[in-house]
DSSP file (Angstrom, degrees, kcal/mol; ACC not computed):
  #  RESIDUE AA STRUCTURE BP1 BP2  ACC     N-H-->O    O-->H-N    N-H-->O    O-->H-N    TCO  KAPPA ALPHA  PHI   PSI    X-CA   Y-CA   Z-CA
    1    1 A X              0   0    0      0, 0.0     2,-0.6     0, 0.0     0, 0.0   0.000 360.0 360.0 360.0 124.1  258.3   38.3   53.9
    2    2 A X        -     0   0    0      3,-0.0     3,-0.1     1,-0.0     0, 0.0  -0.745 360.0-123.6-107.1 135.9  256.3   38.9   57.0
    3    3 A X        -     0   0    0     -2,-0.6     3,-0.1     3,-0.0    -1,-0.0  -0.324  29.3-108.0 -80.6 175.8  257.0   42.1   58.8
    4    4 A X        -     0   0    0      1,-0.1     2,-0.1     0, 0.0    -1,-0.0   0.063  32.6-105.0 -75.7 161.7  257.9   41.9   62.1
    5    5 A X        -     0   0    0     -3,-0.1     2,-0.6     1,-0.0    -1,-0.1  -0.709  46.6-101.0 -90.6-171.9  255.3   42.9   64.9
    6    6 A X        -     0   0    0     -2,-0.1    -1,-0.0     4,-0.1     2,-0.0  -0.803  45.2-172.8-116.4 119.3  256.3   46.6   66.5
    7    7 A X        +     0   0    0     -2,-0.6     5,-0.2     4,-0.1     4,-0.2   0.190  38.8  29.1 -87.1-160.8  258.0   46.2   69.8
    8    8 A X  S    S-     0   0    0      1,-0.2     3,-0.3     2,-0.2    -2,-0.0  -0.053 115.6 -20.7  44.0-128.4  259.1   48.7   72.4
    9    9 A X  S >  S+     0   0    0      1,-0.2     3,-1.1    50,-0.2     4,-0.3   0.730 131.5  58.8 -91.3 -51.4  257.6   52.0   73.2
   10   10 A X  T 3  S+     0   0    0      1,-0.2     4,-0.4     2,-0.2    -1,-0.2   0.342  81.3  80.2 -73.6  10.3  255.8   52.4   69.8
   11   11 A X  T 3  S+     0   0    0     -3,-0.3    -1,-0.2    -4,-0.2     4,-0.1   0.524  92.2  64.0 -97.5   2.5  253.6   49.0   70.1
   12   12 A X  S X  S+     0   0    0     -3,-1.1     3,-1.9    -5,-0.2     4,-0.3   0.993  79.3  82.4 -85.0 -57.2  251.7   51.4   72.2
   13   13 A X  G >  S+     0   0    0     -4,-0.3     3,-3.9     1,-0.3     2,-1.1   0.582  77.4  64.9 -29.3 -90.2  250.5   54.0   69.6
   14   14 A X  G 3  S+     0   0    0     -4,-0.4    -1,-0.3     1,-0.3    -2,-0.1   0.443 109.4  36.9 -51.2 -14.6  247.9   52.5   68.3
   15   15 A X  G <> S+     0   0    0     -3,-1.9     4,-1.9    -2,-1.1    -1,-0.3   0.598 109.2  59.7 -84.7 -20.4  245.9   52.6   71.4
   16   16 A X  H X>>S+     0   0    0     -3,-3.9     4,-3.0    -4,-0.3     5,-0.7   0.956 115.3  39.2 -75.0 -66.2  247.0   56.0   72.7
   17   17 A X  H 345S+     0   0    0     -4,-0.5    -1,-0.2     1,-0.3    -2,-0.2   0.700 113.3  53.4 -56.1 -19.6  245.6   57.4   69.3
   18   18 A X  H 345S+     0   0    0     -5,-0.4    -1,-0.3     3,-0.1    -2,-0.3   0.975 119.2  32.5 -82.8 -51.6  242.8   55.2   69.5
   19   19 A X  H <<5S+     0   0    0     -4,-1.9    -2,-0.2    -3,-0.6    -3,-0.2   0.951 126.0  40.8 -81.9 -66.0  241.8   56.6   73.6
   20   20 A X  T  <5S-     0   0    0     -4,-3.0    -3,-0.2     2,-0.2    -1,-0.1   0.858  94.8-130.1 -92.3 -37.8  243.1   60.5   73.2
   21   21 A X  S   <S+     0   0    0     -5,-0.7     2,-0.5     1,-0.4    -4,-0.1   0.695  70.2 128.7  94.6   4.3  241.8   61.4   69.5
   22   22 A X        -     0   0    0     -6,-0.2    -1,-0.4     3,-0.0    -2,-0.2  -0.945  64.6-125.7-122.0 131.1  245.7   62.7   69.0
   23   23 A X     >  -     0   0    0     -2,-0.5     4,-1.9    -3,-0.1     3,-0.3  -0.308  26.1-121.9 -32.9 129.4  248.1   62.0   66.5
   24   24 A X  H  > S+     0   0    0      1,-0.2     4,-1.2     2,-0.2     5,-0.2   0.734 113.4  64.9 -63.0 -14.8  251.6   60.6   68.0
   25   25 A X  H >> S+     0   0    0      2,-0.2     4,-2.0     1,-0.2     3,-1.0   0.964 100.6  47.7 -66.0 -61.0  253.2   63.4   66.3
   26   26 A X  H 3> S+     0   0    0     -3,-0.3     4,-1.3     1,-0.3    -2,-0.2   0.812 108.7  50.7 -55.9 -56.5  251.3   65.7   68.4
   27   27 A X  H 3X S+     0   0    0     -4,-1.9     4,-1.7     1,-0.2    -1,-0.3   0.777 109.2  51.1 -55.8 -19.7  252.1   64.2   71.5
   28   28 A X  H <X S+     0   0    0     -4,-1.2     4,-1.1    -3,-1.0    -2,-0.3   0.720 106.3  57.9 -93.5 -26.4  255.7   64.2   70.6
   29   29 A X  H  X S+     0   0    0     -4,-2.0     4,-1.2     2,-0.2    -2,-0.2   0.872 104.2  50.5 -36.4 -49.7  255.2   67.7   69.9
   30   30 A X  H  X S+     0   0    0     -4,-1.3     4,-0.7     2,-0.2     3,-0.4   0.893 115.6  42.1 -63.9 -57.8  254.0   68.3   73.4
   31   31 A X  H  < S+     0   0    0     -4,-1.7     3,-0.3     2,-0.2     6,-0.2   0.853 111.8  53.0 -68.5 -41.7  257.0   66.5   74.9
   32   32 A X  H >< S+     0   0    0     -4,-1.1     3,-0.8     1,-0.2    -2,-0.2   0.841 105.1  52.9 -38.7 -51.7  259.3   68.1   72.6
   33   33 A X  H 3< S+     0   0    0     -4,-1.2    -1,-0.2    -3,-0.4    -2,-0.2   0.737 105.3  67.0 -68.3 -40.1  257.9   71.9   73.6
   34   34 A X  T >< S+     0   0    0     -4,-0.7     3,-2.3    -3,-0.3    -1,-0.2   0.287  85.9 142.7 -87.3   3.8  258.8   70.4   77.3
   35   35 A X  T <   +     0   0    0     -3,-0.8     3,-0.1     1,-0.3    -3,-0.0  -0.546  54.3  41.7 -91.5 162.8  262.8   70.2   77.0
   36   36 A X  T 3  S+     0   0    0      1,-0.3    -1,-0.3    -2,-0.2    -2,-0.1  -0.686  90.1 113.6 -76.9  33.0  264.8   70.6   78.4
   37   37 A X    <   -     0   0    0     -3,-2.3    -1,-0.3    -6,-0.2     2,-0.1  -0.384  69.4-109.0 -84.0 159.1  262.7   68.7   81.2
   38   38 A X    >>  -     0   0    0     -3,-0.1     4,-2.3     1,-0.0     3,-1.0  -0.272  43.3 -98.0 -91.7 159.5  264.2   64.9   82.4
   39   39 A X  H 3> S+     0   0    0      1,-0.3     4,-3.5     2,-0.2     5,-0.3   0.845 123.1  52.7 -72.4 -33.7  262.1   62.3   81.2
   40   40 A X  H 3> S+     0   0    0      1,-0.2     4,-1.0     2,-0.2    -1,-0.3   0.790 106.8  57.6 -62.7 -26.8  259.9   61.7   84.6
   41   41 A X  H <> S+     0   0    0     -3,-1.0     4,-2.6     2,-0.2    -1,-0.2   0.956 107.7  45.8 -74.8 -40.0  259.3   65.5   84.4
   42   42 A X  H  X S+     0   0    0     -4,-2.3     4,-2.3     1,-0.2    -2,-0.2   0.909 120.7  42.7 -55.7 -37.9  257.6   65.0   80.4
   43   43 A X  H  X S+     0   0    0     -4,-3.5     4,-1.6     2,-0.2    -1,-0.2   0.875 106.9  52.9 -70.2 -22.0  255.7   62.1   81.8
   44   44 A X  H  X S+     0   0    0     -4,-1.0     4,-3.0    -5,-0.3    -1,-0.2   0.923 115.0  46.5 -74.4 -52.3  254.6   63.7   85.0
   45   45 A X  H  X>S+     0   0    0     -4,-2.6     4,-4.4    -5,-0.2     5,-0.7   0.952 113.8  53.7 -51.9 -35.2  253.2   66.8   82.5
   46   46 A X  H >X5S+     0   0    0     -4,-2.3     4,-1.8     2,-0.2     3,-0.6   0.905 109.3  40.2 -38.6 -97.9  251.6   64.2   80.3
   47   47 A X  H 3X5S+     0   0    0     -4,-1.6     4,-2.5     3,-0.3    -2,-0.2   0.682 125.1  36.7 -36.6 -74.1  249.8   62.5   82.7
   48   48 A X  H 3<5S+     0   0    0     -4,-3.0    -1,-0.2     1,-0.2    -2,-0.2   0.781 130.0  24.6 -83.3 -13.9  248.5   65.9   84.8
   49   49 A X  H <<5S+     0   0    0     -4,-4.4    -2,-0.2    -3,-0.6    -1,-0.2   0.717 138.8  35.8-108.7   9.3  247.8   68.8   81.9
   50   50 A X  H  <<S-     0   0    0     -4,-1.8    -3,-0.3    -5,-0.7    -2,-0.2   0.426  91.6-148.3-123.1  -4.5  247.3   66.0   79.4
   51   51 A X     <  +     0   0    0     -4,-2.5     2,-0.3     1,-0.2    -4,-0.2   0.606  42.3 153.6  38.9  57.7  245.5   63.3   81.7
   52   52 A X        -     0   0    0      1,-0.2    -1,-0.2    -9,-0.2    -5,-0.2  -0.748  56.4 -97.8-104.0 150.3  247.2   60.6   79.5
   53   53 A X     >  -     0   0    0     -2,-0.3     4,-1.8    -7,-0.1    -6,-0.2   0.111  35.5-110.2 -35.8 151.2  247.6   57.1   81.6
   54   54 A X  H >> S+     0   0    0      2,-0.2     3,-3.2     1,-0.1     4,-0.5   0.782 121.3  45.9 -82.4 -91.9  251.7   56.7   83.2
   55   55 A X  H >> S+     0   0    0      1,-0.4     4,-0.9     2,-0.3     3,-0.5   0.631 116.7  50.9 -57.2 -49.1  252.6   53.4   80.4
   56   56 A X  H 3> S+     0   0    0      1,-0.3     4,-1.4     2,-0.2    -1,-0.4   0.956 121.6  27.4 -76.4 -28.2  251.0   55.9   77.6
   57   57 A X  H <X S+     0   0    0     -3,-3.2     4,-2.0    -4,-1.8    -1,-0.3   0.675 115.4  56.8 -90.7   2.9  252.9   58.9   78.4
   58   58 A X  H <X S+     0   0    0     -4,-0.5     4,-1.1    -3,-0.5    -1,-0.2   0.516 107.0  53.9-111.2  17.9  255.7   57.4   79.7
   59   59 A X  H  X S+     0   0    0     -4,-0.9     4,-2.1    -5,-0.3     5,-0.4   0.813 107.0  57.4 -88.9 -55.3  255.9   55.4   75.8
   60   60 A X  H  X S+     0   0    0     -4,-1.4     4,-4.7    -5,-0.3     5,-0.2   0.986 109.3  43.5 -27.7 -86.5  255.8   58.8   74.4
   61   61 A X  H  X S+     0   0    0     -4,-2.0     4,-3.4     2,-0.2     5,-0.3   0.886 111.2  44.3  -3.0 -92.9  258.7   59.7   76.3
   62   62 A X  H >X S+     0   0    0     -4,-1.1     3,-1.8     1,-0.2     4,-0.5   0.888 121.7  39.7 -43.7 -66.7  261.2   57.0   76.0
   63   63 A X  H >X S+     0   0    0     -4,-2.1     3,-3.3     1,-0.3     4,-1.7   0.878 110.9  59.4 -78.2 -31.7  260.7   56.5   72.4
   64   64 A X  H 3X S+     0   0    0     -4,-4.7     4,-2.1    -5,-0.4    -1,-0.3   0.900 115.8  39.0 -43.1 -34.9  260.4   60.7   71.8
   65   65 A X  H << S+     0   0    0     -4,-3.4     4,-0.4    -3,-1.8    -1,-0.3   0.527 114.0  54.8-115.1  26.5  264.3   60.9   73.4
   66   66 A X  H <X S+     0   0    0     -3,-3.3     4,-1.1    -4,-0.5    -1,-0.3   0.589 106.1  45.9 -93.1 -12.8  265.3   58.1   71.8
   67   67 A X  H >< S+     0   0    0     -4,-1.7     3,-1.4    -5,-0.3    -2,-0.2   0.984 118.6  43.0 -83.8 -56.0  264.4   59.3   68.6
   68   68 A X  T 3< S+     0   0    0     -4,-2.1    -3,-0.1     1,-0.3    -1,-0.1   0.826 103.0  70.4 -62.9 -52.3  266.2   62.9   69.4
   69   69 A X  T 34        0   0    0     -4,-0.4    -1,-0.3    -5,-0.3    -2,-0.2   0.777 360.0 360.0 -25.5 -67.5  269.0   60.7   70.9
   70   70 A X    <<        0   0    0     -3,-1.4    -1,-0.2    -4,-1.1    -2,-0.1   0.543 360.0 360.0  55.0 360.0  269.8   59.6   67.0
C-alpha cells in the first residue's frame, strides 16, 4: 500500500521548516497565542513580526483553524 502524497495546507511544511529553522508546532503555537484574531490578521502577524512568506503563513493558518475547527 502506497501512502498517499500530503495535499492541502500541510504539503507546505516541509519547506517552511526547511527556510525558518522552526518546528510547525511552534508556528502553530504563534498563531494559536494570536486568537482570537481572523485568519488574515494571523497571517498578516506572521508575515511582519515573523517575516515568514504570505503562502507559508497563510498554510499555517488555514490548516491551524482547521485543526481547532475539529
Amino acid at each position: 500500500m502506497t501512502q498517499q502524497p500530503i495535499k492541502g495546507p500541510a504539503s507546505y511544511f516541509p519547506s517552511i521548516e526547511k527556510k525558518y529553522g522552526r518546528p510547525i508546532a511552534e508556528w502553530k503555537a504563534l498563531v494559536r497565542a494570536g486568537y482570537p484574531a481572523k485568519h488574515m490578521e494571523l497571517v498578516a502577524m506572521l508575515k511582519n513580526e515573523h517575516g515568514l512568506g504570505h503562502g507559508h503563513a497563510n498554510a499555517i493558518v488555514a490548516d491551524t483553524l482547521a485543526e481547532d475547527k475539529g
